[in-house]
C-alpha positions as CSV (number, residue, x, y, z in Angstrom):
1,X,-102.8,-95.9,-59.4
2,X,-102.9,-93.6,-56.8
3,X,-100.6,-94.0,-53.8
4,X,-102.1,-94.5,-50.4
5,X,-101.5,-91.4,-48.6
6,X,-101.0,-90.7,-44.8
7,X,-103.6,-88.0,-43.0
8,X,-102.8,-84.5,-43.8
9,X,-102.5,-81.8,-41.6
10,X,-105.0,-79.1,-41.7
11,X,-103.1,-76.1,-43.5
12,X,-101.6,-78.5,-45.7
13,X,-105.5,-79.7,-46.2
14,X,-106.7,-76.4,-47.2
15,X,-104.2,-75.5,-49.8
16,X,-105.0,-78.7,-51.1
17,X,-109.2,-78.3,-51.2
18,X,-107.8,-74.8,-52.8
19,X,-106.1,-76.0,-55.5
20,X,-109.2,-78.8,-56.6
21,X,-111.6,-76.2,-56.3
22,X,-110.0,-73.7,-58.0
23,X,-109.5,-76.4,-61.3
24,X,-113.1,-77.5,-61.0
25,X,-114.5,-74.5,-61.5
26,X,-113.3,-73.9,-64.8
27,X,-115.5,-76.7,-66.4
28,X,-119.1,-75.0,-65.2
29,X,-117.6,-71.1,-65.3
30,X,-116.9,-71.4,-68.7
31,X,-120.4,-73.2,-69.2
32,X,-122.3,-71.1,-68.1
33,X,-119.9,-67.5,-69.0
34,X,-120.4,-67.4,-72.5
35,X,-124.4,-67.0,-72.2
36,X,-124.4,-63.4,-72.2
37,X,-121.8,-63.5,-75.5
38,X,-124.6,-65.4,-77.8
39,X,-125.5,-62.2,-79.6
40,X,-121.7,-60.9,-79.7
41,X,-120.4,-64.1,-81.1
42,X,-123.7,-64.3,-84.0
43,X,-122.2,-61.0,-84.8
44,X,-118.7,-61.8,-85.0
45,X,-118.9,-65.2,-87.2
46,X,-122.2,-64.1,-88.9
47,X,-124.1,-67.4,-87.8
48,X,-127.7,-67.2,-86.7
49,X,-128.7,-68.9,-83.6
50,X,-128.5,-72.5,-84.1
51,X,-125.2,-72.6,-85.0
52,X,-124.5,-71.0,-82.0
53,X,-126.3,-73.4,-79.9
54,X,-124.0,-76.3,-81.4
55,X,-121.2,-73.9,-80.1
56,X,-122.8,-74.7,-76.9
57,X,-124.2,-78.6,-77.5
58,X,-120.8,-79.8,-78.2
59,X,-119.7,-78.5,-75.2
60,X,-122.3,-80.5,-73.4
61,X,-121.7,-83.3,-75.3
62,X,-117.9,-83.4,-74.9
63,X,-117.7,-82.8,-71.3
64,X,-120.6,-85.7,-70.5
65,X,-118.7,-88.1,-72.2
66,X,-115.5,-87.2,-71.4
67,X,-116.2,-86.7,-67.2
68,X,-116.3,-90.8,-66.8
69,X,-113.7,-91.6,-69.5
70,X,-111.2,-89.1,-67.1
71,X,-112.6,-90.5,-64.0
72,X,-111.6,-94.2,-65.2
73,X,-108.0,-92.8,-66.5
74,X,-107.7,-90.9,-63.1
75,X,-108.2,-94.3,-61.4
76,X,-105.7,-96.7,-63.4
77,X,-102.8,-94.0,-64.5
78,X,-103.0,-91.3,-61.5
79,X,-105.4,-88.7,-60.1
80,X,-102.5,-85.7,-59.7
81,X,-100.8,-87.3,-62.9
82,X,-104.6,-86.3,-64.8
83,X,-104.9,-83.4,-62.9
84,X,-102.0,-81.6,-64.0
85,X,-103.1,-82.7,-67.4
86,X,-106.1,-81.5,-67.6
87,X,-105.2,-77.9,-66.4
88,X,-102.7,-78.4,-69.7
89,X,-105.0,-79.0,-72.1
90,X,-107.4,-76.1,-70.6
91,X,-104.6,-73.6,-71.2
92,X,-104.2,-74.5,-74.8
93,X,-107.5,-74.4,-75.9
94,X,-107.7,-70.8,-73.8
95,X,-104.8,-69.7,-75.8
96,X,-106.2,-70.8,-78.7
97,X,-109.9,-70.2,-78.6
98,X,-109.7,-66.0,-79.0
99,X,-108.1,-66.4,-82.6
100,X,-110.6,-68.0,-83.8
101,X,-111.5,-67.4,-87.7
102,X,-114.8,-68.9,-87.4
103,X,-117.3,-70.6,-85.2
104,X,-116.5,-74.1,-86.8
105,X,-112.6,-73.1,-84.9
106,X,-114.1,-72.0,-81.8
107,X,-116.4,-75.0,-81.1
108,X,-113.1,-77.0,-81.4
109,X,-111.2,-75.4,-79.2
110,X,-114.2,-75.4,-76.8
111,X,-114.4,-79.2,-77.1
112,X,-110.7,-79.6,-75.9
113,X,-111.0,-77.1,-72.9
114,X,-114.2,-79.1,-72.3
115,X,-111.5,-82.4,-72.3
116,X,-109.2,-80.8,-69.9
117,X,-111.7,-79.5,-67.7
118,X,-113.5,-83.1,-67.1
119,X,-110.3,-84.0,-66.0
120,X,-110.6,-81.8,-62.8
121,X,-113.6,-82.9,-61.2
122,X,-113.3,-86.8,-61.4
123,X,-109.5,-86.9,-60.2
124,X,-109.6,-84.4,-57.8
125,X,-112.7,-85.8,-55.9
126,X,-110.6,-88.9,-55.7
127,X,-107.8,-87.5,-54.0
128,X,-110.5,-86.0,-51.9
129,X,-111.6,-88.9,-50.8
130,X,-108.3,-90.3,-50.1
131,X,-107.0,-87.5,-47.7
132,X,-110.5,-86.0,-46.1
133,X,-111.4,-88.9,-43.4
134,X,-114.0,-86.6,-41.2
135,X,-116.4,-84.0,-42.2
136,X,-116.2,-84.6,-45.6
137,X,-119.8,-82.6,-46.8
138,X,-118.1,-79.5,-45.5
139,X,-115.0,-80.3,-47.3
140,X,-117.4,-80.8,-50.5
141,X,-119.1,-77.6,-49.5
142,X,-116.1,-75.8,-50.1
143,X,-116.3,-77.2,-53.0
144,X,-119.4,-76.8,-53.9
145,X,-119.0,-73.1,-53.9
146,X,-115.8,-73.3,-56.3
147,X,-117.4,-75.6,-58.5
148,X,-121.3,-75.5,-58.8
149,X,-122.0,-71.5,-57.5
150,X,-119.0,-70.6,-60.7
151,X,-121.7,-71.8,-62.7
152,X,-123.9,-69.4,-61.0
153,X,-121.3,-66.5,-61.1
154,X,-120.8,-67.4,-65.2
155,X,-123.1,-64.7,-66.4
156,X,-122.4,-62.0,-63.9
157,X,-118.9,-62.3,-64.6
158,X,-119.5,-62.7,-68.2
159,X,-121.7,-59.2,-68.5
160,X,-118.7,-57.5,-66.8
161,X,-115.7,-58.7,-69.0
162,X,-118.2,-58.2,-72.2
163,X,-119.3,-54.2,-71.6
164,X,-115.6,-53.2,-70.6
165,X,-113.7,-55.8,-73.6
166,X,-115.2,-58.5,-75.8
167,X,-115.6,-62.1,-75.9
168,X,-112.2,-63.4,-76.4
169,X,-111.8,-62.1,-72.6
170,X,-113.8,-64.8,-71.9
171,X,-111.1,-67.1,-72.2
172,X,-108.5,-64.8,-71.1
173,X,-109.9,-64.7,-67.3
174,X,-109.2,-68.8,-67.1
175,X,-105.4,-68.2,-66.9
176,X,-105.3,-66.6,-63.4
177,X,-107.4,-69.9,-62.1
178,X,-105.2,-71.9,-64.0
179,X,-101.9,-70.6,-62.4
180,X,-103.1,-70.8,-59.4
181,X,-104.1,-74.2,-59.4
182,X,-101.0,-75.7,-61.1
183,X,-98.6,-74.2,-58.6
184,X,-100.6,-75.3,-55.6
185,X,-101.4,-79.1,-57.2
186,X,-97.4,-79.3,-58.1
187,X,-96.9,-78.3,-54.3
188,X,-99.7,-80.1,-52.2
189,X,-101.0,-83.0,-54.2
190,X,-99.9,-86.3,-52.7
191,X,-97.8,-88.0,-55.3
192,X,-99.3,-90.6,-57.6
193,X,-98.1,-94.5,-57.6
194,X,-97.4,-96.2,-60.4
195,X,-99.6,-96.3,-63.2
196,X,-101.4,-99.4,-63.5
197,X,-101.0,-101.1,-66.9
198,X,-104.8,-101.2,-67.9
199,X,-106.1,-105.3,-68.8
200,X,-107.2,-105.6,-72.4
201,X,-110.7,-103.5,-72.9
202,X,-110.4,-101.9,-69.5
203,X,-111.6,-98.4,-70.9
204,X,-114.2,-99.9,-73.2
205,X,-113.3,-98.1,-76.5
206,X,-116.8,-99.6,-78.2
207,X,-118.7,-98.7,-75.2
208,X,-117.2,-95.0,-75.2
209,X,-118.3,-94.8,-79.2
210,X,-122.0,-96.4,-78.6
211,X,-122.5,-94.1,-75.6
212,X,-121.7,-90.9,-78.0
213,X,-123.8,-91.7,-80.6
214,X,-126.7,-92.4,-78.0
215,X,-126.4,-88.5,-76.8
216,X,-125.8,-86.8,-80.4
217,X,-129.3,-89.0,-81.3
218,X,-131.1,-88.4,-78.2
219,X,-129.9,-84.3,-78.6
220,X,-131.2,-84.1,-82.2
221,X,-134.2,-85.7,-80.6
222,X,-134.7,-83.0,-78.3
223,X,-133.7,-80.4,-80.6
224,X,-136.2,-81.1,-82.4
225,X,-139.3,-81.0,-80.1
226,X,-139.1,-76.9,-81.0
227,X,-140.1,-77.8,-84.6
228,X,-142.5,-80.9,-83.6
229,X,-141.8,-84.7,-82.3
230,X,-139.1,-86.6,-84.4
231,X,-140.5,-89.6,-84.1
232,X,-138.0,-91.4,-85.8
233,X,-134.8,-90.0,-84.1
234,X,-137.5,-91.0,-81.2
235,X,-137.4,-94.5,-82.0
236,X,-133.8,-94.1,-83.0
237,X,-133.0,-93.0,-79.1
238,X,-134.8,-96.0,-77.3
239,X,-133.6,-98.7,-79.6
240,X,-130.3,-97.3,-78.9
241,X,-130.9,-97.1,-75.2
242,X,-132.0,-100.7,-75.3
243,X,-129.1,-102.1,-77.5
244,X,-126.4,-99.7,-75.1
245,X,-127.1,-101.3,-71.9
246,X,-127.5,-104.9,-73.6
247,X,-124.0,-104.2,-74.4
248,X,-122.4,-102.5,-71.7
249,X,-124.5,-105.4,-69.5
250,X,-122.1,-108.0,-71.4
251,X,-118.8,-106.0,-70.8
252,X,-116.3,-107.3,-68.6
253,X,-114.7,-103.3,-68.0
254,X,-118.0,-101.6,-68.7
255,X,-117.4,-98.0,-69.7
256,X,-121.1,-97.6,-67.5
257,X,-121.4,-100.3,-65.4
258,X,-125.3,-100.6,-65.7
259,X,-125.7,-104.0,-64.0
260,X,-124.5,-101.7,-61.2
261,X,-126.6,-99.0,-61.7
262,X,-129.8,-101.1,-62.0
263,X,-128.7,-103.2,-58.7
264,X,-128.0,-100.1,-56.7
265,X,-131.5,-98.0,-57.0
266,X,-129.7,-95.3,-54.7
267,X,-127.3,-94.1,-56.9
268,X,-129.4,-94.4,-60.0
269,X,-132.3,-92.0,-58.1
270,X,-129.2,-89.9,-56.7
271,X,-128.3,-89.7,-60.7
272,X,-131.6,-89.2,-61.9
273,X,-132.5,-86.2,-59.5
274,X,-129.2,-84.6,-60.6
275,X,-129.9,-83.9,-64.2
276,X,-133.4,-82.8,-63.3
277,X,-131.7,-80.1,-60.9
278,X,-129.9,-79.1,-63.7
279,X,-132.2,-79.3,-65.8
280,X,-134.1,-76.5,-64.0
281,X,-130.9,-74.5,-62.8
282,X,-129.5,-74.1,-66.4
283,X,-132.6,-73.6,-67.8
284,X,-132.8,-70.6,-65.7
285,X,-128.9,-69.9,-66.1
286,X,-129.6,-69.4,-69.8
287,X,-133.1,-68.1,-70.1
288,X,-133.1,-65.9,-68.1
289,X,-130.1,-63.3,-69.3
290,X,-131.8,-63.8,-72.8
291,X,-135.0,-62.8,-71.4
292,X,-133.5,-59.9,-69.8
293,X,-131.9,-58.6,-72.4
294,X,-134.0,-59.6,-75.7
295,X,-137.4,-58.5,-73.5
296,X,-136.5,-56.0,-71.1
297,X,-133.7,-54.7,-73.0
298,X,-131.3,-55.1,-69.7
299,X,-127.1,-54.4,-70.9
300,X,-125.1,-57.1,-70.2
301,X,-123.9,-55.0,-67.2
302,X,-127.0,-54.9,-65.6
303,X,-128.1,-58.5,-66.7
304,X,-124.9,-59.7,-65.0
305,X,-125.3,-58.0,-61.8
306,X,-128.6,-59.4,-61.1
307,X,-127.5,-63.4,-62.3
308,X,-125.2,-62.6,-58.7
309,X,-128.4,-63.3,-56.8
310,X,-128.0,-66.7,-58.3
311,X,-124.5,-67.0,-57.6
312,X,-124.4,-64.7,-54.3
313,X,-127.2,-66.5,-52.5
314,X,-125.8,-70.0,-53.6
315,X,-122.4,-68.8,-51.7
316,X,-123.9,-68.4,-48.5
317,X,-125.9,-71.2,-48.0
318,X,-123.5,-73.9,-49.0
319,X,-121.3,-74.0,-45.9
320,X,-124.4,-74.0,-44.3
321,X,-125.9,-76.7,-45.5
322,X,-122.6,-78.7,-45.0
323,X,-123.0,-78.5,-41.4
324,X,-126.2,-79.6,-41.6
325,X,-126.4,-82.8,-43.6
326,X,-123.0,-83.6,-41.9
327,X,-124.9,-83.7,-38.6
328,X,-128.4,-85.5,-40.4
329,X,-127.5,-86.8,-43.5
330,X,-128.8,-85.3,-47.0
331,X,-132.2,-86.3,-47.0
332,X,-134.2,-83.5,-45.0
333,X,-131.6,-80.9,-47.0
334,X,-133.0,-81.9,-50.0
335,X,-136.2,-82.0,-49.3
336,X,-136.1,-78.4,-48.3
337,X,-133.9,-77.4,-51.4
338,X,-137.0,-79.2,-53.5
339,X,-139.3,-77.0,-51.7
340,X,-137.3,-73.9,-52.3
341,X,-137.0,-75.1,-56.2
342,X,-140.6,-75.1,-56.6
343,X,-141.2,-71.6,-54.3
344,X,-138.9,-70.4,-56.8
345,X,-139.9,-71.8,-60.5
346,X,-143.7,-70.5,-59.2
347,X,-142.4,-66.9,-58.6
348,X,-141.0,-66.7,-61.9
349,X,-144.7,-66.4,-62.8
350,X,-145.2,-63.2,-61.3
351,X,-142.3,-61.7,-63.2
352,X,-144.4,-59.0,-65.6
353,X,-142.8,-56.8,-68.4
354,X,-142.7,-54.0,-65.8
355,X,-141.3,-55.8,-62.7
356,X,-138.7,-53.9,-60.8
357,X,-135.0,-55.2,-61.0
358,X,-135.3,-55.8,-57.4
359,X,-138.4,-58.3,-57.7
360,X,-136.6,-59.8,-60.1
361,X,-133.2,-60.1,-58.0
362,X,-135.2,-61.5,-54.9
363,X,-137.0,-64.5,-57.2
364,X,-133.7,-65.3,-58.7
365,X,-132.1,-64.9,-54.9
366,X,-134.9,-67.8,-54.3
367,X,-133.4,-70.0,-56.9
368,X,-129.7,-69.4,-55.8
369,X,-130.4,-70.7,-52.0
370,X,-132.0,-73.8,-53.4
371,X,-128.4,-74.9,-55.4
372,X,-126.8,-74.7,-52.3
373,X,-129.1,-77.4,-51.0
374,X,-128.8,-79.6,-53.9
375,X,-125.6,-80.1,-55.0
376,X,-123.8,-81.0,-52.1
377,X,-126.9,-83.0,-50.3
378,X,-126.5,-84.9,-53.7
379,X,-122.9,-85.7,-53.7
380,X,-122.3,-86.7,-50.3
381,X,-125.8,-89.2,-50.6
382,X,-123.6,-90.5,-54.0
383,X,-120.4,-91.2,-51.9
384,X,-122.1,-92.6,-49.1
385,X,-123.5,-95.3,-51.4
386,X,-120.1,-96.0,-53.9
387,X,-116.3,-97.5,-52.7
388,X,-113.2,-95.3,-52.2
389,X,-112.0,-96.9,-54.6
390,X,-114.7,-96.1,-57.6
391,X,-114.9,-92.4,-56.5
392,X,-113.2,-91.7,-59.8
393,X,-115.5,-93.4,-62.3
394,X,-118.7,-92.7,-59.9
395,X,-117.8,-88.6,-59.8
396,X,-117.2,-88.7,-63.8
397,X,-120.8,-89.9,-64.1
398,X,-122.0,-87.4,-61.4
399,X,-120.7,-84.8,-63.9
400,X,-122.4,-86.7,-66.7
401,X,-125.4,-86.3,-65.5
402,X,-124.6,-82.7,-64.8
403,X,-124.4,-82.9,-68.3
404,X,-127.1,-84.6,-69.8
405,X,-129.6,-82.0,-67.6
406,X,-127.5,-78.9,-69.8
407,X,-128.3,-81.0,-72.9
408,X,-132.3,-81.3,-71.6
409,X,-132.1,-77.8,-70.5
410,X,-130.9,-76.4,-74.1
411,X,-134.0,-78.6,-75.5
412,X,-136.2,-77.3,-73.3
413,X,-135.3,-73.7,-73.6
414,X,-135.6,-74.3,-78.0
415,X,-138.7,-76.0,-77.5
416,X,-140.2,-72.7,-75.0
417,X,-137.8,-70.1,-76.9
418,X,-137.3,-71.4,-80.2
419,X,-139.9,-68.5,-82.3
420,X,-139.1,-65.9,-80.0
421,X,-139.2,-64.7,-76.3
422,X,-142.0,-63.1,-74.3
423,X,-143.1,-62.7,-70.7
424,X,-145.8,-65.2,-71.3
425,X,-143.1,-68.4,-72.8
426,X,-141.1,-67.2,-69.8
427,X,-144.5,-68.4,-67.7
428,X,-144.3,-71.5,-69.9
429,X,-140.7,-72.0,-68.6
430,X,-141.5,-71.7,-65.4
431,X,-144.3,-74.2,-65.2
432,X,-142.5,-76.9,-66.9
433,X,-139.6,-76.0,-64.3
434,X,-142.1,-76.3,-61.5
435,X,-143.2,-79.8,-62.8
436,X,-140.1,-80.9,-62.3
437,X,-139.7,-79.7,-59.2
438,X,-142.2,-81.8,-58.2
439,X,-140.2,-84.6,-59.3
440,X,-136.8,-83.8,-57.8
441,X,-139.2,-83.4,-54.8
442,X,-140.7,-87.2,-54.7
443,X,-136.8,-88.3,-55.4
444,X,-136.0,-86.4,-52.3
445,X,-138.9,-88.2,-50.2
446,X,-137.8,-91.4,-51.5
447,X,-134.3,-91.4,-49.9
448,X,-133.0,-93.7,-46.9
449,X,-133.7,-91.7,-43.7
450,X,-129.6,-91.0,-43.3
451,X,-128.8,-91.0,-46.8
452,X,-125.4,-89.2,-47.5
453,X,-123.7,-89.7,-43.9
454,X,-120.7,-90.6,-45.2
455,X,-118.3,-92.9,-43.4
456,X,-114.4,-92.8,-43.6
């Protein structure tokens, strides 16, 4: 349990937002870094594609399951206690990973950095919450630009390390971020309590198993789509869907409390639009570089540089838009960030095999502004609608979501992908993106006219 802390003062503040941000970045960095290393590491380990997809799918799958599980710890044991945890096991696996002898070594050392690295989010948005009293979407601005425009700066910084060294650099670059962070946490963070002693089936071991099988089934499901419909792994996914929230409905410590989720329609849209924004933003995160090089025979270099409209754009506008729902609230942000999605999704159609680099920069520039609308107008309409006190658990399945839209992405990019890329499937890419854009649109219309003006 977390001990109640008095207000801080404003340098002290700062070092404090410094040291979160600078941990939560590693979980969506080294997400989205190692896209422009899929043909390096099919070279290294002689593995075609699909196994390097797992390398990526068990990332996904680790870190969606593991962001609430660390939330929930965060909340009974200690959010600094986790904290300093989770930067631990982060600096193993990146010690580890770059000796790895084959890919089946690397995806497990992947999946504990993925553990560590869902420890950061969950318990440092709860100490958040227990310091910041005032202005807290420009506090989560700043952090939106550690945490959701890294994800953005992933390939660029990726290309970079990749044409002057090779991929174990990858995991090399964490240790900086890591040190960082440590000291300043160790320094700054307000000291944890003392650790509750969790009631009998308070983290809901059963509920945590059934919830992993339900995403390994629905993930072969949507593997699958490339090859045709699955209609048994099909069935397979709703029958489990049905039988998991039967369960969880039942539990006394749910590991997802769904009676909440279906009682509070707010947080359940708030959820909803999330993985579609991601689905969208990491479709483009990934399909893009592979276009670019595969098609247009782009380096990594020059790939990289122009993923920083992405990231560079994204930077900018999030302080921005801080201000701005601080003063009105999310919803009009996010209705504008929903019309920016689908200005953007529709110019990728008018990228050609001879487009200059600087078209291309300026429709990907697009994209970027609209994550800086989405990610914080998002979080602070989820805060605005959940306790101090469940910011743990409700942040965890914030990042699940963040999740489960990778996990869609990666289906949607094998299904568009899977037999090759062209100009024309990157058209195909872009309409399905546009489509739902429309939804996150009609989410956004459907908010409360002050959604996310959050109280202290």
């Amino acid at each position: 349990m977390t001990a109640t802390t008095a207000p801080m003062a404003s340098k002290g503040r700062f070092w404090l937002i410094t040291a979160i941000a600078l941990g939560t970045m590693l979980n969506p960095l080294n997400t989205s870094m190692i896209a422009v290393a899929f043909s390096r590491l099919q070279e290294q380990f002689a593995v075609d594609y699909s196994a390097i997809s797992w390398l990526i799918a068990t990332y996904y799958v680790a870190s969606a399951v593991a962001q609430p599980v660390m939330g929930k710890l965060g909340d009974l044991f200690g959010r600094k206690r986790l904290f300093l945890t989770g930067l631990a096991l982060v600096t193993v696996s990146s010690m580890l990973a770059p000796f790895s002898t084959s890919v089946g070594w690397l995806m497990a050392f992947r999946v504990i950095q993925a553990i560590g690295t869902s420890a950061l989010y969950p318990s440092g948005m709860g100490i958040i919450r227990q310091v910041v009293t005032t202005n807290l979407a420009r506090t989560l601005g700043i952090m939106s630009i550690f945490g959701s425009t890294s994800a953005a700066f992933g390939p660029s910084l990726g290309g970079i390390l990749l044409h002057y060294s090779d991929w174990p650099a990858l995991f090399l670059i964490n240790f900086p971020v890591i040190l960082i962070s440590f000291m300043l946490a160790v320094r700054v963070m307000p000291k944890d309590g003392a650790a509750q002693k969790p009631a009998p089936g308070a983290l809901d071991g059963w509920g945590i198993v059934f919830f992993v099988v339900l995403i390994v089934v629905w993930l072969f499901f949507f593997l699958s789509i490339q090859t045709g419909v699955n209609f048994w792994l099909l069935g397979a996914g709703l029958a489990l869907s049905a039988g998991f929230y039967a369960f969880e409905a039942r539990r006394r410590f749910p590991f997802v409390d769904v009676r909440f989720l279906a009682g509070n329609r707010q947080v359940t849209r708030v959820y909803i639009q999330f993985i579609l924004v991601n689905i969208v933003f990491y479709s483009v995160m990934f399909g893009i570089p592979s276009y670019l090089q595969q098609v247009r025979e782009f380096d990594s270099q020059h790939v990289g540089l122009l993923m920083l409209a992405i990231s560079g754009f994204g930077v900018f506008v999030t302080p921005l838009v801080g201000r701005w729902i601080d003063r009105a609230g999310s919803k009009i942000p996010l209705i504008m960030g929903s019309l920016i999605v689908l200005t953007g999704t529709l110019l990728l159609l008018t990228l050609q095999d001879d487009s200059p680099s600087a078209w291309i920069f300026l429709v990907l520039a697009v994209l970027g502004i609209s994550s800086g609308f989405h990610n914080l107008g998002l979080q602070t309409a989820l805060f605005a609608s959940v306790a101090k006190a469940e910011t743990g658990i409700a942040s965890g399945l914030f990042m699940t979501s963040r999740f489960m839209g990778t996990i869609l992405s990666s289906s949607l990019l094998g299904a568009v992908f899977g037999h090759g890329i062209t100009t024309d499937k990157l058209h195909g890419l872009a309409v399905a993106c546009a489509v739902i854009g429309g939804l996150i649109l009609w989410l956004s219309l459907l908010l409360p006219a002050r959604a996310g003006t959050v109280k202290p």
